[in-house]
GUDOFI-780785 format. One record per atom (N, C-alpha, C): residue in three letters; x, y, z. Coordinates in steps of 0.05 Angstrom, whole numbers, plus 5000, padded with zeros to 4 digits. Layout:
N
ALAXYZ;...
This chain:
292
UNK815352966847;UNK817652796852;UNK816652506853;UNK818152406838;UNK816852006840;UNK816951946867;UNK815351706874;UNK816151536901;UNK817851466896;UNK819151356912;UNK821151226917;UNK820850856923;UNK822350596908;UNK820450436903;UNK820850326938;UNK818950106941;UNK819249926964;UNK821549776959;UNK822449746974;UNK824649396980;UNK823049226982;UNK824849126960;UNK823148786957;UNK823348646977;UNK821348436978;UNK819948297007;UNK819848016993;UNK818747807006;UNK817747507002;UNK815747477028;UNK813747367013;UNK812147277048;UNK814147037061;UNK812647077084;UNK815146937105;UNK814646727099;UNK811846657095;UNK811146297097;UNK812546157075;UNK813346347053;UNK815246157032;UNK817446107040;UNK819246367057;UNK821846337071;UNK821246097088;UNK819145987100;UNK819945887125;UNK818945587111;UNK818045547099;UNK816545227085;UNK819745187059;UNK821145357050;UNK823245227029;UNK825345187056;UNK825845377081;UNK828845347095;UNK827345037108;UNK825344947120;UNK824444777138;UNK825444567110;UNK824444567095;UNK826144287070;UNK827744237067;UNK829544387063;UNK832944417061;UNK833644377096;UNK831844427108;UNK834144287141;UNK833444047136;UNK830943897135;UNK830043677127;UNK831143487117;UNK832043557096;UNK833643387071;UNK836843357093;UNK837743687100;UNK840743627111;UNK840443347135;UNK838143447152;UNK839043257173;UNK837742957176;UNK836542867161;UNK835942637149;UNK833742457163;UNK835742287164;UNK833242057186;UNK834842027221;UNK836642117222;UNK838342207252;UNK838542407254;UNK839042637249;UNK840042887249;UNK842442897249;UNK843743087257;UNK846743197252;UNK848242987277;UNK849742717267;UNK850542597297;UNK853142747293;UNK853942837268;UNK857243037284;UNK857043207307;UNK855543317306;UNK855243447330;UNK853643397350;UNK852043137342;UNK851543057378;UNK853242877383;UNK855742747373;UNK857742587379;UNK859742777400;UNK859643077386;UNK862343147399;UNK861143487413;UNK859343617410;UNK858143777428;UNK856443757449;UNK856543777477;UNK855543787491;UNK852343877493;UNK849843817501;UNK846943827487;UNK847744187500;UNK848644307523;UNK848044507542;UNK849144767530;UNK852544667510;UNK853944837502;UNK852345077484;UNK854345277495;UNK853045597475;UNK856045727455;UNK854745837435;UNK856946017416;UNK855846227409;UNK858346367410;UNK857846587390;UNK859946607367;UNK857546687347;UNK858646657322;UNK858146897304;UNK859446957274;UNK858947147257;UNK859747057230;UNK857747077215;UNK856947077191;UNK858447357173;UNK861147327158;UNK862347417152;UNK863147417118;UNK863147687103;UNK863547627077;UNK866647537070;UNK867447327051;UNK870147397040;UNK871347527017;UNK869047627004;UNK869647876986;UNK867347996987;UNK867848236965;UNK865848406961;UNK862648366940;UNK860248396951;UNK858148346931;UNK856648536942;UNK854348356939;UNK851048546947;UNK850448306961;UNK848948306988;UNK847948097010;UNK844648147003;UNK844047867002;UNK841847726990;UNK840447457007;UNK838347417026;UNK838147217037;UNK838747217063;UNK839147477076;UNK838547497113;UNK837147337122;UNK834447367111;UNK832247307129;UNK832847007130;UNK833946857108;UNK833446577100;UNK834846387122;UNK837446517124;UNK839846477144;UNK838146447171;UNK836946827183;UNK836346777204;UNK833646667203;UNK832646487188;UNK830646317190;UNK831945987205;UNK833946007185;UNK834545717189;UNK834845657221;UNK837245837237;UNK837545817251;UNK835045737280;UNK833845947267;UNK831646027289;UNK830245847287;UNK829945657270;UNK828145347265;UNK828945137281;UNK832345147278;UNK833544947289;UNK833545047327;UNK832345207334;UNK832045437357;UNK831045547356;UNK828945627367;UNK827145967367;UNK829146067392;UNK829746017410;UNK832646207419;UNK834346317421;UNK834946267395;UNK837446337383;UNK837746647383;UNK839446767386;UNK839447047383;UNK841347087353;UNK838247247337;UNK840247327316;UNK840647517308;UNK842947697310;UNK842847997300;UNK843948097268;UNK841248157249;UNK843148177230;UNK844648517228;UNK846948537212;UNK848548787211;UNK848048897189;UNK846748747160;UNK846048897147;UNK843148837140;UNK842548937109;UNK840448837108;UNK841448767071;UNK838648657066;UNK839348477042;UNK838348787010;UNK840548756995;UNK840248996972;UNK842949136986;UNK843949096999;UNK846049197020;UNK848849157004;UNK851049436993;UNK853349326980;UNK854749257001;UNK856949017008;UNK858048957034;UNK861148927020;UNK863348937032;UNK866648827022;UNK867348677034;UNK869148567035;UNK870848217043;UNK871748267083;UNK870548177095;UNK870748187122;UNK868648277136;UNK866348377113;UNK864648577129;UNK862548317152;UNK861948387166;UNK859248277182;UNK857248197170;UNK855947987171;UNK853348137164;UNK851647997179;UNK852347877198;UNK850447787226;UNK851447617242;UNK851447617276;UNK851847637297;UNK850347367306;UNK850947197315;UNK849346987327;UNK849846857351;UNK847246837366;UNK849646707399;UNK846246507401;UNK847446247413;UNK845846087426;UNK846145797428;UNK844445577432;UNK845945417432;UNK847545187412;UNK849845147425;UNK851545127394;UNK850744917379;UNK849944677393;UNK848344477370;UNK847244517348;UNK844944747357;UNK843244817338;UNK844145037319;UNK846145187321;UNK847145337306;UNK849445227283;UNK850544987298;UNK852144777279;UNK851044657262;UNK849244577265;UNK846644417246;UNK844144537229;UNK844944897231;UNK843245017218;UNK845445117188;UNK847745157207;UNK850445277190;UNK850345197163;UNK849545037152;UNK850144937120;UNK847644997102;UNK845644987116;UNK842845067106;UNK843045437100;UNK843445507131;UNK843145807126;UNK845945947100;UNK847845787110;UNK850045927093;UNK848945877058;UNK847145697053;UNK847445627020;UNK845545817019;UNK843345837028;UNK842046107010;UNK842646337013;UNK844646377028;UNK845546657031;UNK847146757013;UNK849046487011;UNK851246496978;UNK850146506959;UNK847546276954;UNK847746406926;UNK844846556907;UNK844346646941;UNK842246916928;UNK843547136935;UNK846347166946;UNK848047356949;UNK849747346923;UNK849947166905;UNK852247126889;UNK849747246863;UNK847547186864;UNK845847266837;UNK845547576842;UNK844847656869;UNK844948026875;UNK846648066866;UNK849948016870;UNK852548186863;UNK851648126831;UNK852347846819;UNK852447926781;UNK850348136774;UNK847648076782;UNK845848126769;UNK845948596783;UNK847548676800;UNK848748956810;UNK851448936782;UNK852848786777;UNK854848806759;UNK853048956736;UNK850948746722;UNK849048886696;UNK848149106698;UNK846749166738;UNK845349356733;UNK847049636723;UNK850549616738;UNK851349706731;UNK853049866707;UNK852949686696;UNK853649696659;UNK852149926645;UNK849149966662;UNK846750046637;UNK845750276657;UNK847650376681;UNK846250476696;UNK845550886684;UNK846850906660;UNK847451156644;UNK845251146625;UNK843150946618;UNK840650986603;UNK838450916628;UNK835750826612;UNK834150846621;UNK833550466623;UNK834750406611;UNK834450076603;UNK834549966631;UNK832749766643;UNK833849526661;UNK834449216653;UNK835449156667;UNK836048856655;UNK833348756681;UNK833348416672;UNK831048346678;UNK832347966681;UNK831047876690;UNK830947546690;UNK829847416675;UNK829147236676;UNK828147016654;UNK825946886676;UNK825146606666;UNK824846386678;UNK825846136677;UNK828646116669;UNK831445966675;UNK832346076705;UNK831545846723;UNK831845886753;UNK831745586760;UNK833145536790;UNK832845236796;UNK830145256800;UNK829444946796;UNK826444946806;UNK826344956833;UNK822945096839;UNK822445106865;UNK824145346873;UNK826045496860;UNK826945636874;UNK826546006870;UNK825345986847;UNK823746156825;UNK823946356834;UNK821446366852;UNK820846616872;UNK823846786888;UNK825346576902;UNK827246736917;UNK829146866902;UNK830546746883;UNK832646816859;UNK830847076841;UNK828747086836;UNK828047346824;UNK827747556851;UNK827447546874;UNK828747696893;UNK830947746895;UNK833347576897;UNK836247596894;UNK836747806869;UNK835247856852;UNK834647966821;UNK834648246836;UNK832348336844;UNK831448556862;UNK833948706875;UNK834148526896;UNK835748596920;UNK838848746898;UNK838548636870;UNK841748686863;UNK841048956838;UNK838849106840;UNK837349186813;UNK836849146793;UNK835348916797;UNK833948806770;UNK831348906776;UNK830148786745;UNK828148806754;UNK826948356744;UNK823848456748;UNK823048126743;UNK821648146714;UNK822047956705;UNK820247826678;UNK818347676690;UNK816047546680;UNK813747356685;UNK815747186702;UNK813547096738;UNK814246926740;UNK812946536740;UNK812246566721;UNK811846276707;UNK809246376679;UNK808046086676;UNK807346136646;UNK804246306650;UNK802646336680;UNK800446396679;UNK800146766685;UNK802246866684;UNK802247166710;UNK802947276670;UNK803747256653;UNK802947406622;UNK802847286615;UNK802147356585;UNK802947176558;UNK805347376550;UNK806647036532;UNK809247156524;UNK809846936486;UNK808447046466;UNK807946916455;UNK810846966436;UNK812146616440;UNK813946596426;UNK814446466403;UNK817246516381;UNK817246366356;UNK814946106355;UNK815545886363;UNK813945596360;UNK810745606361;UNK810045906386;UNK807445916386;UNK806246056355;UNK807746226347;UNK807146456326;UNK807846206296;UNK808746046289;UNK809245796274;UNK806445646271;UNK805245556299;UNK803945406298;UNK801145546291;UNK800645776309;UNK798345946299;UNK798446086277;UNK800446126260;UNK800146206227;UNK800846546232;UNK801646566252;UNK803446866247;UNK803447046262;UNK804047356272;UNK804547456288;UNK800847576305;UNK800547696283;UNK797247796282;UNK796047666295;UNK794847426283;UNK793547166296;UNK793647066321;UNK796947026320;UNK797047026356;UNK795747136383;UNK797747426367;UNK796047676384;UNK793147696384;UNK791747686362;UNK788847726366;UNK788047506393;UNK788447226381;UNK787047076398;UNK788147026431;UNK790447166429;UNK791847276461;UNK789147416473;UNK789447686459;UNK787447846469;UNK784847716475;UNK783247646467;UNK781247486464;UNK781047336484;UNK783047116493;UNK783446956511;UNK784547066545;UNK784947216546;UNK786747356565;UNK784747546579;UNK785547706609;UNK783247906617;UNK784648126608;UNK782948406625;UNK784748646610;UNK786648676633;UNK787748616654;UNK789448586671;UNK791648436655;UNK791948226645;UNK793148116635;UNK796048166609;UNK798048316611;UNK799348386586;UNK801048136571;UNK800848236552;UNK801348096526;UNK804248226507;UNK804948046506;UNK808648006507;UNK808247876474;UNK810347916453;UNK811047656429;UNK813347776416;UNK814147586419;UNK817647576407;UNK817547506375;UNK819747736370;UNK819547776335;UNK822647746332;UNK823947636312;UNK826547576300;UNK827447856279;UNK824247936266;UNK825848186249;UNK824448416248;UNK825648616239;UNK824448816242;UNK820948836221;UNK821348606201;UNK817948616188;UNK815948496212;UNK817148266222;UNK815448186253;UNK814248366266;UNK816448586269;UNK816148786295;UNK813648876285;UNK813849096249;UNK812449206244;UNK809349046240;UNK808748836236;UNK806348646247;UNK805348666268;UNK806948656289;UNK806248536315;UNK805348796325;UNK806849126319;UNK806449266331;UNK803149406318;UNK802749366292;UNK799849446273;UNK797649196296;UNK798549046307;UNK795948816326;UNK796448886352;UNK797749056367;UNK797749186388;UNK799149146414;UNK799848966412;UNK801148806439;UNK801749016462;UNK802048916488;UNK803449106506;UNK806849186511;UNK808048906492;UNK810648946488;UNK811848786469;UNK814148826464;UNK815348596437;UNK818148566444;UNK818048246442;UNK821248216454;UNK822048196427;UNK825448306422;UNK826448326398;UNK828948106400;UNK828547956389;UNK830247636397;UNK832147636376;UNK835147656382;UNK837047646373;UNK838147766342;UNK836948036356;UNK837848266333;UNK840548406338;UNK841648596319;UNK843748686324;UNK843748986334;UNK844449036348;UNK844749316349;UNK844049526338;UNK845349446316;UNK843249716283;UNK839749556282;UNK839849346291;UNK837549366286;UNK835649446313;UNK836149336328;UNK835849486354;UNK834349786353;UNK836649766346;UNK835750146337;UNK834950276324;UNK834250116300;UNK831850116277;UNK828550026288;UNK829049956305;UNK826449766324;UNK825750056345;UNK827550166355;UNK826850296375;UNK825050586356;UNK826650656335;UNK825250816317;UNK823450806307;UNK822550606290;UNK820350436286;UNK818150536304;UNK818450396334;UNK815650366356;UNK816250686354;UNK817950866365;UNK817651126365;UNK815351256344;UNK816651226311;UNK814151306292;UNK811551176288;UNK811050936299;UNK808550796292;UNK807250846322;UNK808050856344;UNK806350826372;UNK806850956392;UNK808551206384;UNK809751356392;UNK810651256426;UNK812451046419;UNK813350966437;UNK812050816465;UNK809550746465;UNK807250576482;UNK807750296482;UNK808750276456;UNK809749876464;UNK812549876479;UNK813049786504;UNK815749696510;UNK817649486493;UNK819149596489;UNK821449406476;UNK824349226495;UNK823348966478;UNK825348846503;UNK827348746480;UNK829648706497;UNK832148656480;UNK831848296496;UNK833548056476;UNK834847866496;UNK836247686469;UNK837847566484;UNK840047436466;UNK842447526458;UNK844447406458;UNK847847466469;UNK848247706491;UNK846847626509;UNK847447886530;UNK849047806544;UNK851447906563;UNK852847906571;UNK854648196585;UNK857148116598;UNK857248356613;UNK858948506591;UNK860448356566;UNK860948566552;UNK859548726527;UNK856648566532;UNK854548686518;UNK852548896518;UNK852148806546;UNK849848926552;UNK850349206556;UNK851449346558;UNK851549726557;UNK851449736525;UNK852749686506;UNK851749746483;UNK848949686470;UNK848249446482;UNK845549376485;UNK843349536489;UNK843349626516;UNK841949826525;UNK842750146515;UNK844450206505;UNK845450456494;UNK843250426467;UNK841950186451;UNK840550276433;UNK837550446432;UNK836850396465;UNK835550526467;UNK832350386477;UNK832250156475;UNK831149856495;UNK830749906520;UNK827749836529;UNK826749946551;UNK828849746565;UNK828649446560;UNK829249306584;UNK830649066566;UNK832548986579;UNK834548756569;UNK835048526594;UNK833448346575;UNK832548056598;UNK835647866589;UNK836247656613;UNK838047476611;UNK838747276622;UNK839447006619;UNK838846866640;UNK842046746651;UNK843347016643;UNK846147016650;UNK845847046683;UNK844247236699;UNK844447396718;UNK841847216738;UNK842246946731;UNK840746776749;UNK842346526744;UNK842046436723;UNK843646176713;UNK847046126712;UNK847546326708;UNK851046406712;UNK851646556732;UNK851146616755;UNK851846766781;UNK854046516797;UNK855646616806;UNK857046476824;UNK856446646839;UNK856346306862;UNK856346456901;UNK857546616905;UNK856746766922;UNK858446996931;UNK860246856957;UNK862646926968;UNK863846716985;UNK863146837017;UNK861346747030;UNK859946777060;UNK861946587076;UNK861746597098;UNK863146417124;UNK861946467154;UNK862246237169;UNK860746237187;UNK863646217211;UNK863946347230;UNK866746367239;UNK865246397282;UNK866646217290;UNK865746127319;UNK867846437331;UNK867046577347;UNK868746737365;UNK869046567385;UNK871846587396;UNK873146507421;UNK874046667439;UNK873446647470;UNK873346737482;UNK871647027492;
């Protein structure tokens, strides 16, 4: 029986060095005077962090970072946890302490919660589409900057999976590189050559004579860049009779949510996009004071 995989994680020290920036930036060279104008320094709340529709929750920890920065007192209880499907009203954490600092954390914690909650739900929409093959969809490295790392978590948390995250963790030898080095072969050789054996090696081909190049010089995978379907599936046949299926095949280009199941129906290990990072809308979070 397989394991079963881990839940994706982030070390804390990244959570706690990007939320400490973003309070930074919010509260400036005074801090928050709305609320030392009109809250009392002593006053306490309780509050709850509430969905207004339905997604996948993404970014707990980030939230109950913020707070706990602006306070290590703060009491924070979360209700779910992040990879978590939640619907419009649900909870998803409990906060009591003092209200200053929970007012002045409120805008920090709520934005990463939205919109690494808003990239979980699209990028759970894809996983869903393709969830009847074997195909995953995947990310890119079209992400805000600096924010790289957490948004390919948000990826996770919603079942994705990750592509390289930046230019040094593979090679990924594309059209301009394969142009300039004089062709598919070449590339690859001097990839290999240059690279450790830890290292895999990725090169994107336009046609199916590419593929059959790229796959005779060995690569560990071949992205198939804006093929059609039939050909897709001429590609998948192809690596089947020449490598009996050892090179992964990646699909990318016009993917979308009314694409991607036929996409992946050709039979493509994995279909990357930078729909399901770059096109995610927030998911809609709220921060709501209980009274009495």
């Amino acid at each position: 029986m397989p394991s079963k995989a881990l839940p994706p994680g982030l070390p804390q020290l990244l959570v706690e060095d990007a939320v400490r920036a973003a309070l930074l930036e919010d509260l400036g060279r005074a801090g928050d005077i709305t609320t030392a104008a009109t809250i009392p320094p002593q006053a306490s709340a309780n509050v709850v962090l509430s969905t207004r529709e339905a997604g996948v929750a993404a970014g707990i920890g980030f939230a109950e970072t913020a707070f706990r920065q602006m306070d290590p007192a703060i009491v924070f209880s979360a209700k779910v946890a992040d990879g978590a499907r939640v619907e419009a009203g649900d909870v998803l954490a409990e906060i009591a302490g003092n209200a200053r600092a929970i007012l002045s954390a409120e805008r920090v914690g709520l934005n990463f919660l939205m919109h690494m909650s808003g990239i979980a739900t699209h990028t759970a929409r894809f996983a869903a589409e393709i969830a009847h093959t074997h195909a995953k969809v995947c990310c890119t490295r079209k992400t805000i900057p600096g924010h790289r790392a957490f948004e390919k978590y948000a990826v996770r948390c919603g079942g994705g999976s990750n592509h390289r995250f930046g230019l040094d963790d593979a090679v990924l030898i594309k059209d301009n590189h394969i142009a300039v080095c004089g062709g598919v072969a070449p590339a690859i050789a001097r990839a290999r050559a240059y690279v450790g054996h830890l290292v895999k090696v990725e090169v994107e081909v336009d046609t199916l004579d590419q593929m059959r190049e790229a796959l005779a010089a060995g690569p560990d995978a071949i992205l198939l860049d804006n093929m059609t379907n039939d050909e897709l599936r001429e590609a998948v046949a192809i690596n089947t009779a020449e490598s009996h299926g050892r090179v992964t095949l990646e699909a990318s280009g016009n993917v979308s949510l009314d694409t991607v199941r036929a996409i992946a129906e050709t039979g493509v290990d994995y279909i990357s996009t930078s729909k399901i990072t770059m096109a995610a809308a927030t998911l809609d979070v709220g921060l709501d004071v209980r009274v009495g």
